[in-house]
C-alpha positions as CSV (number, residue, x, y, z in Angstrom):
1,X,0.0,0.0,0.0
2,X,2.8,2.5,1.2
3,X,4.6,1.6,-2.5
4,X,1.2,2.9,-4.4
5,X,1.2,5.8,-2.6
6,X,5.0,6.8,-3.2
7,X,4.1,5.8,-6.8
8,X,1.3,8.8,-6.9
9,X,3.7,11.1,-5.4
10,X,5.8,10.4,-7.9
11,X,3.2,10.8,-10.8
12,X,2.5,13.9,-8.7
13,X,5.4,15.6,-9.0
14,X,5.8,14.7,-12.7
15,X,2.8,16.5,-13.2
16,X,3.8,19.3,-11.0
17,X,6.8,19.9,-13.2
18,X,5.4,19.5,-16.6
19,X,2.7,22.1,-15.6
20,X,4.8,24.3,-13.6
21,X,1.9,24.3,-10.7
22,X,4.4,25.5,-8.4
23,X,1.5,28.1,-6.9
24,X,-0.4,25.4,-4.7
25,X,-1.1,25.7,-0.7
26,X,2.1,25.7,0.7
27,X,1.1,22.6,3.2
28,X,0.9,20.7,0.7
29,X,4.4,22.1,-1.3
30,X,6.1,21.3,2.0
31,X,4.8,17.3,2.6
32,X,5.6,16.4,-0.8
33,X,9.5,18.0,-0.6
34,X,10.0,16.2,2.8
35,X,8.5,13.0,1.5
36,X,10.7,13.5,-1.7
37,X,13.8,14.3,0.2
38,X,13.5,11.3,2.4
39,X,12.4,8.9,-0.5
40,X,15.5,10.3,-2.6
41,X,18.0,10.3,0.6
42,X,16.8,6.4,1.8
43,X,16.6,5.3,-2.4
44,X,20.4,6.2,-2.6
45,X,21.4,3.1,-0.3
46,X,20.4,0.9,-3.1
47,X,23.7,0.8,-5.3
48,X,23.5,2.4,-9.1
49,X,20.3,2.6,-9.4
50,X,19.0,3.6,-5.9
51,X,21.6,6.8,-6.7
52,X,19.7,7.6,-9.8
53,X,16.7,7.1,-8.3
54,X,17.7,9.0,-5.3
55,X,19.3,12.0,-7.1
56,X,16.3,12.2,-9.2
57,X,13.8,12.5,-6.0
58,X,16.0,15.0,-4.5
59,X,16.6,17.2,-7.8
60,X,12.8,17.2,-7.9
61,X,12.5,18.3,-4.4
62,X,15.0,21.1,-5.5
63,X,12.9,22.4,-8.3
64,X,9.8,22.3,-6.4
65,X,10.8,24.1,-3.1
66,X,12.6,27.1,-5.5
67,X,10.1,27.3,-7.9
68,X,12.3,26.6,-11.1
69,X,10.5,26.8,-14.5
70,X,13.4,27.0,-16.6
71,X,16.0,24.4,-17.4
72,X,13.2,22.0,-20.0
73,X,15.7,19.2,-20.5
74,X,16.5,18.8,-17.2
75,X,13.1,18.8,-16.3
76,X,11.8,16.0,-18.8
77,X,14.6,13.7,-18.0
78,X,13.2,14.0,-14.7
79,X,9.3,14.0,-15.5
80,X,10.5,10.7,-17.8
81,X,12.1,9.0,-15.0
82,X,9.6,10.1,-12.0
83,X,6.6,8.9,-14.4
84,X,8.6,5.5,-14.8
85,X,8.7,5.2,-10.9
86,X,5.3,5.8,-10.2
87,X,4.0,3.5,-12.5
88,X,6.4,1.0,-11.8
89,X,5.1,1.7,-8.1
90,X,1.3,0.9,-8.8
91,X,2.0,-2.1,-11.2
C-alpha cells in the first residue's frame, strides 16, 4: 500500500513539473519536498540505481521548493524518470 502511494507522489510531481503548478497551498508544497527528500536520501542506499533514483527525487524536491520553471531538459529527464517510478510503483 505504502509503494502505491509513493508511486502517486511520484506521478505527482511529474505533473507538478510539466505544468509548472508551483503556486499550490504551501502545506501541501512542503509534505511532498519532505517526502521527496526522504524517499530520494533512503533510495540512494540501493547501489547504481538507488543513486539515480535518489538524485532524481531529490533534484525534484529542488525544483519544487525554489520554484524553477526554466531548465526543460532537465526537467523531462526527470518528468520521464519520476513517471517511470510511479508507474512502476502501482504495477
Amino acid at each position: 500500500m505504502i509503494l502505491k502511494v509513493l508511486g502517486i507522489i511520484d506521478i505527482l510531481s511529474a505533473m507538478i513539473l510539466l505544468f509548472n503548478a508551483y503556486n499550490i497551498h504551501w502545506v501541501i508544497t512542503n509534505i511532498h519536498i519532505i517526502i521527496m527528500t526522504f524517499k530520494g536520501l533512503f533510495g540512494m542506499l540501493g547501489g547504481p540505481v538507488g543513486i539515480v533514483m535518489g538524485t532524481t527525487d531529490i533534484l525534484t524536491a529542488v525544483f519544487i521548493m525554489f520554484a524553477i520553471t526554466g531548465l526543460l531538459p532537465i526537467k523531462i529527464i526527470l518528468i520521464i524518470i519520476l513517471l517511470y517510478k510511479g508507474v512502476a510503483s502501482l504495477v
